[in-house]
One Martini backbone bead per residue (centre of mass of N, CA, C, O) as a GRO file, in nm:
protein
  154
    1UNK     BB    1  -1.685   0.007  -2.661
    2UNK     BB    2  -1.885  -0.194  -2.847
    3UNK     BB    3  -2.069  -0.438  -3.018
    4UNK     BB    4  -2.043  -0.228  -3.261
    5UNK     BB    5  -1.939  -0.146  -3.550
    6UNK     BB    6  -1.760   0.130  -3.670
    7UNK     BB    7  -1.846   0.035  -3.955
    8UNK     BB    8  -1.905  -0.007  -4.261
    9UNK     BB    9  -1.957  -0.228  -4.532
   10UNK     BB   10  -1.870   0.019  -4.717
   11UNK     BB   11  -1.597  -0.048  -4.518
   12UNK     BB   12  -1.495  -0.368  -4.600
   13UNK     BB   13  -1.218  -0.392  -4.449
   14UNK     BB   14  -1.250  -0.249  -4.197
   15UNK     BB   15  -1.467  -0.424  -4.109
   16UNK     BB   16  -1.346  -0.718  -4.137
   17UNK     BB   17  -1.120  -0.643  -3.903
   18UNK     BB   18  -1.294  -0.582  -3.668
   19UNK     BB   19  -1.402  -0.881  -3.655
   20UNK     BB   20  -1.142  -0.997  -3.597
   21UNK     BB   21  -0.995  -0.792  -3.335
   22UNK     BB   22  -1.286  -0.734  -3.188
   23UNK     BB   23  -1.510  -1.011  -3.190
   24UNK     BB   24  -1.336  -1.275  -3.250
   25UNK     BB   25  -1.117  -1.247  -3.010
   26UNK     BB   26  -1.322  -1.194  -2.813
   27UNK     BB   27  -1.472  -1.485  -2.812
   28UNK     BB   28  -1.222  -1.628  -2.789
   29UNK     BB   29  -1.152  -1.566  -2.493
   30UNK     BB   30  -1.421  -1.559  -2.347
   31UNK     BB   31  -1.369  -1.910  -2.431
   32UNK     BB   32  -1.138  -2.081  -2.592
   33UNK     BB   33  -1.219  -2.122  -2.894
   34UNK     BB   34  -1.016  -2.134  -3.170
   35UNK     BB   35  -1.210  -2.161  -3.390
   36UNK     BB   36  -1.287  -1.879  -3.396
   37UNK     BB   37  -0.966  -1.808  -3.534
   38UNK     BB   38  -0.801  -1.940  -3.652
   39UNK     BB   39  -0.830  -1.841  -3.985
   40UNK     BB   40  -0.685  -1.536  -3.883
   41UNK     BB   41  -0.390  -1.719  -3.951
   42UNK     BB   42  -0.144  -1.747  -4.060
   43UNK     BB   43   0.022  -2.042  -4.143
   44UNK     BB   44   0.283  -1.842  -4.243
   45UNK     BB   45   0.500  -1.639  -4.051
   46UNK     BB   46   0.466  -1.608  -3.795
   47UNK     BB   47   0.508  -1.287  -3.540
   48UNK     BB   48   0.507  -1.263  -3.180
   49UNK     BB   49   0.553  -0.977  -2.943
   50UNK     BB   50   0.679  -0.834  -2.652
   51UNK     BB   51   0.717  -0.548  -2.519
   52UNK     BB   52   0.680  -0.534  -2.178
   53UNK     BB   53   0.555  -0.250  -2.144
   54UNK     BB   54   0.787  -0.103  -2.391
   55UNK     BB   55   0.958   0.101  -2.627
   56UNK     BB   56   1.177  -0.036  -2.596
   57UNK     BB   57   1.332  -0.250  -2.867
   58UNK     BB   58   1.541  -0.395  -2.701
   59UNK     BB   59   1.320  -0.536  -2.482
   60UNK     BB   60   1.208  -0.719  -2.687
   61UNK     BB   61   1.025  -1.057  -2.781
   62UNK     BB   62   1.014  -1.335  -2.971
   63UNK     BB   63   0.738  -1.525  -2.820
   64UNK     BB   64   0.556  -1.590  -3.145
   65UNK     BB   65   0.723  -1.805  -3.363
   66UNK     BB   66   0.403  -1.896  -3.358
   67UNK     BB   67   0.072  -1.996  -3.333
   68UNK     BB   68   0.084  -2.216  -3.105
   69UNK     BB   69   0.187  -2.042  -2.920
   70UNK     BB   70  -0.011  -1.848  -2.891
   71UNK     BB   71  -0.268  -2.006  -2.829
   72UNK     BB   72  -0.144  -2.133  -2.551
   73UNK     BB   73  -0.134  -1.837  -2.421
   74UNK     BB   74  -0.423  -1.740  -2.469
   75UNK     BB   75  -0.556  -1.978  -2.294
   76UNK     BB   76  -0.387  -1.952  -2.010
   77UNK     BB   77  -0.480  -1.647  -1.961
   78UNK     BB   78  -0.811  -1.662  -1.917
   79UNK     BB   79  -1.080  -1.532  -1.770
   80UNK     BB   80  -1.294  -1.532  -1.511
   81UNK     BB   81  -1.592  -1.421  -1.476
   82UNK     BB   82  -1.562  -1.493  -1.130
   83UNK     BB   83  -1.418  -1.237  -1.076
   84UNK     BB   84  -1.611  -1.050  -1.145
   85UNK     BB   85  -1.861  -0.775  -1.099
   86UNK     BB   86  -1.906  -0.786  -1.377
   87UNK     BB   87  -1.997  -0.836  -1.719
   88UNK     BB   88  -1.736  -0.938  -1.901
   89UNK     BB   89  -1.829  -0.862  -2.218
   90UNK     BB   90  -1.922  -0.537  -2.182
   91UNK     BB   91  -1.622  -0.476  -2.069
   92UNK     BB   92  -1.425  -0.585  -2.303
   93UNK     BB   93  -1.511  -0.429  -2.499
   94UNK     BB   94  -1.515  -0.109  -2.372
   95UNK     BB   95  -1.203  -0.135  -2.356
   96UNK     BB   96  -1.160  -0.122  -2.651
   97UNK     BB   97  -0.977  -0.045  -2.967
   98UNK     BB   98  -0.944   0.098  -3.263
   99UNK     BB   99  -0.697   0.401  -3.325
  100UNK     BB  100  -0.540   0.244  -3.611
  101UNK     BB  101  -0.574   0.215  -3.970
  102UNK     BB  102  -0.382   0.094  -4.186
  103UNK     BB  103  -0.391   0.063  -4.570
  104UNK     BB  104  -0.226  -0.119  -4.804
  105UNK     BB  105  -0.339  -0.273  -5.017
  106UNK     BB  106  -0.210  -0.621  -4.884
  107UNK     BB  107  -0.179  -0.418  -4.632
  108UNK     BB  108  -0.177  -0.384  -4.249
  109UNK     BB  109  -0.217  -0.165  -4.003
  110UNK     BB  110  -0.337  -0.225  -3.615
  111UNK     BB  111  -0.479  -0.044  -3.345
  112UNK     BB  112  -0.480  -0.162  -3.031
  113UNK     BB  113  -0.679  -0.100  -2.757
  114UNK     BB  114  -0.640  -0.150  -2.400
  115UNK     BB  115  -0.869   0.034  -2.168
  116UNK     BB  116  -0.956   0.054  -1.829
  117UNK     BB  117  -1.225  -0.121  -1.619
  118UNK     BB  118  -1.280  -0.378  -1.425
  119UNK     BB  119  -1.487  -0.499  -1.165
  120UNK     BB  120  -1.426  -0.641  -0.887
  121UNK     BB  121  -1.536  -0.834  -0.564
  122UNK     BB  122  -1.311  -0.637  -0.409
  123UNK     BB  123  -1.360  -0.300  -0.518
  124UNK     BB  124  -1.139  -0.362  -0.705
  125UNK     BB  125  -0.980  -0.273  -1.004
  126UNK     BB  126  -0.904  -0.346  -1.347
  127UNK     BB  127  -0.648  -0.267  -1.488
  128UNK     BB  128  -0.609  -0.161  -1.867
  129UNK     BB  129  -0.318  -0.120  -2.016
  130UNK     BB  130  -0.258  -0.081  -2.403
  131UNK     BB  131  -0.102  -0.211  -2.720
  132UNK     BB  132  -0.148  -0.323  -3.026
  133UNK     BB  133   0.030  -0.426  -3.340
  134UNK     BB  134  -0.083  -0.565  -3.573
  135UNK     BB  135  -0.012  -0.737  -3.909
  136UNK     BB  136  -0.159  -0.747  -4.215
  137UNK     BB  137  -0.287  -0.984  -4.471
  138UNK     BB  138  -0.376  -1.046  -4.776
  139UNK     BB  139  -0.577  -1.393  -4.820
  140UNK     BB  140  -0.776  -1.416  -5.091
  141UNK     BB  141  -0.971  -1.178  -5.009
  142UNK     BB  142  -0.827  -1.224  -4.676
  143UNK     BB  143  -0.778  -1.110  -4.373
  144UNK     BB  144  -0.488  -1.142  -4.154
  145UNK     BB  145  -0.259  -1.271  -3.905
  146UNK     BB  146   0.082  -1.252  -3.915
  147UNK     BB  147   0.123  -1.021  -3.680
  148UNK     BB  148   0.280  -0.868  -3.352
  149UNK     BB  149   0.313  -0.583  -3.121
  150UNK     BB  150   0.305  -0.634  -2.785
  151UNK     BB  151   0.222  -0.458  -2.485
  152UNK     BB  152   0.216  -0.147  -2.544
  153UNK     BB  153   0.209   0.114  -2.438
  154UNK     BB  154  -0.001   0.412  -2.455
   0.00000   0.00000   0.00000
């Protein structure tokens, strides 16, 4: 996937959705700058789920039962752009996508996919499988993260 949108204005839901699951969280990530995100999780009631790359949901567990927590595990995880041997940005949007999006009035689930290989400078590549599912509900006519079920495998 590239940073185009490939969703259009006119289907302004999920136009919306990919701004925020795959531009901002993009931006999130290659920078910790959670402000760039902040706004896009609910206040209260989040629950981020761990898969631990395992479709058993006997094994999952609930890694972030609120939002400060994911917070910083999601900045302690960041990635040096001085790993790569190619540049960072257009090699982890390459990776991303939603493979599948359902809306039911002010709830929907996003399938994100992050898949594929970013070069480093050992000549070996880091190889990026997995998926996560958004949980997401519309609050004021703004679509936000819930929650997800994440890392699990592809």
């Amino acid at each position: 996937m590239s940073e185009t949108n490939p969703f259009t204005a006119d289907d302004a839901d999920r136009f919306a959705i990919w701004e925020m699951l795959v531009r901002r969280d993009s931006d999130f990530f290659l920078s910790s700058d959670w402000s760039l995100v902040a706004a896009d999780y609910v206040e209260t009631g989040f629950l981020g789920i761990d898969a631990g790359l395992s479709l058993d949901p006997a094994s999952w567990r609930p890694a972030y039962p609120n939002v400060a927590l994911y917070r910083d595990a999601a900045i302690a995880a960041r990635w040096n752009p001085a790993d790569f041997a190619e540049p960072l940005r257009p090699a982890w949007f390459r990776c991303q996508s939603i493979a599948r999006l359902d809306i039911e009035g002010d709830a929907a689930l996003a399938h994100k996919h992050i898949e594929g290989r970013i070069r480093r400078p050992t000549g070996e590549d880091m190889l990026l499988g997995w998926r996560s599912v958004f949980h997401l509900k519309r609050e004021s006519a703004v679509w936000k993260i819930a929650g997800f079920t994440g890392y699990l495998p592809l």
